[in-house]
N, C-alpha and C positions, 0 to 999 in steps of 0.2 A: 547446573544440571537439573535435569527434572523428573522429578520421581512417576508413577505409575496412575497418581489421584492428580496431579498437575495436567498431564497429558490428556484425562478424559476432563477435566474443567476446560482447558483446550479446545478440544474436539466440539464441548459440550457450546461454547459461548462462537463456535465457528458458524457452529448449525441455527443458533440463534442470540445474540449478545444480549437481547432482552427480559432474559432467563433471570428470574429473582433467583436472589441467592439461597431462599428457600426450594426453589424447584432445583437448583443446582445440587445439593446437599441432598434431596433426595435421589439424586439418580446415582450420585456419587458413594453413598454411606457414608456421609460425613454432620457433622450438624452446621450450623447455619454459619455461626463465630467461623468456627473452622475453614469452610469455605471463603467466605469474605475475607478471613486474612490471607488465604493461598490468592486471590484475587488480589487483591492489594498490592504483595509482595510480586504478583508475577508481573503487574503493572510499573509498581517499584523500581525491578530489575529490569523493563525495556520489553522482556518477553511478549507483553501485550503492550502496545502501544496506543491503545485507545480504542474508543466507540463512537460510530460514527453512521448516519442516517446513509443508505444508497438508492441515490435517486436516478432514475432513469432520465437521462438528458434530452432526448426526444417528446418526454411528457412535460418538460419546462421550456421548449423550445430552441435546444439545441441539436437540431438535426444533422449535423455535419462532425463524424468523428473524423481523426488521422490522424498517422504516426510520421512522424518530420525526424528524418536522417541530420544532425548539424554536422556539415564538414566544415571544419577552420584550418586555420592557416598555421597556428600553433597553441602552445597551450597558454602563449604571453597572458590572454584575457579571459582562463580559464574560468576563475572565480567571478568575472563582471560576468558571464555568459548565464553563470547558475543563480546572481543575482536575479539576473530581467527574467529566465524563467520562472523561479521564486514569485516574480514581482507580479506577474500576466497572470490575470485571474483563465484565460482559456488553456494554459498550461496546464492539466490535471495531474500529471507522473512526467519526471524527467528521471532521468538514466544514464550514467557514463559508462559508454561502451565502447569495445575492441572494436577492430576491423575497419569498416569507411569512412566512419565517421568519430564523432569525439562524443557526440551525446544523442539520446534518444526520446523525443519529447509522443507524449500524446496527447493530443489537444481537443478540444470542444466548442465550435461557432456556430454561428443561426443556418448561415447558408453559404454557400462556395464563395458568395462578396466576400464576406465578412472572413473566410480562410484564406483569401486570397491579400485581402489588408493585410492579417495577420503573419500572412508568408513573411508579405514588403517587411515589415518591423521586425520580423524575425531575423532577414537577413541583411538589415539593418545595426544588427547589437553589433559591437564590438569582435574582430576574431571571427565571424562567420562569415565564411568564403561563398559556399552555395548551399544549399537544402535538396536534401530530397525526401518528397512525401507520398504517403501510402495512403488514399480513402478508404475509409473501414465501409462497406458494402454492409454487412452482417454481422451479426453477435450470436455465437451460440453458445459458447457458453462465459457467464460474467465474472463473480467472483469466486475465482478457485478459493482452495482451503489448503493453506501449507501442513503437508503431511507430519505428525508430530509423533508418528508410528513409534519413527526410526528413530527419533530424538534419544542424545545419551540418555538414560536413567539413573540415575540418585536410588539407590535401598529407603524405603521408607522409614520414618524414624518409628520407634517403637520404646516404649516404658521403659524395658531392662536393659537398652542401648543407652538410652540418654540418661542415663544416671551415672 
């Protein structure tokens, strides 16, 4: 559960991860130690999962996004399927989902060659019947922020509790 100073360290490292733990601690009312180990621990517990650089794919050369429906056949090759995804550096997020398909990839190549290779191998793995794919046209907006409003709350610990 997460208390009330969890939530805006949250909010705080959503809007910029780069935030010393000094600049955190001041927005928070917290001091620095304190910060750094709610950070730690929320790392710790999974809460936060890491920190990590977001690069625009079209400024390194990746001009071609999409989103590739996998329909298979059954779920016999479920785990070979999530391997080769894993495996394919143009795989960026894959997905197991309801509905038409069994999983949901989105990918990143140079140019429609290079997605269209990627199809063949893709419907190539083990278990993948056909594909259907989606060309991303536009981006408006990129990385959400999961809302931590609503998140249960924890009561904050206090001196005459924790004694």
């Amino acid at each position: 559960m997460l208390d009330s100073v969890d939530k805006q360290i949250i909010e705080h490292l959503q809007d910029d991860a780069r935030q010393t733990a000094s600049e955190l601690a001041e927005k928070v009312g917290m001091s620095v130690p304190a910060v750094a180990e709610r950070i730690r621990k929320l790392t710790d517990h999974g809460v936060i999962s890491g920190f990590t650089a977001i690069v625009d794919p079209k400024k390194v050369g990746m001009d071609v996004g999409a989103f590739i429906t996998l329909i298979s056949e059954s779920s016999e090759h479920y785990d070979e399927v999530i391997a080769a995804a894993r495996a394919h550096p143009a795989v960026i997020r894959m997905m197991s989902i309801t509905g038409e398909g069994s999983h949901y990839l989105e990918v990143r190549t140079e140019n429609t060659s290079t997605l269209e290779k990627l199809l063949g191998e893709i419907q190539a793995w083990p278990g993948v019947n056909r594909t259907e794919t989606h060309l991303i046209m536009s981006q408006y907006k990129k990385h959400g922020r999961i809302p931590v409003a609503d998140a249960v709350i924890k009561p904050p610990k206090t001196a005459e509790r924790d004694k």
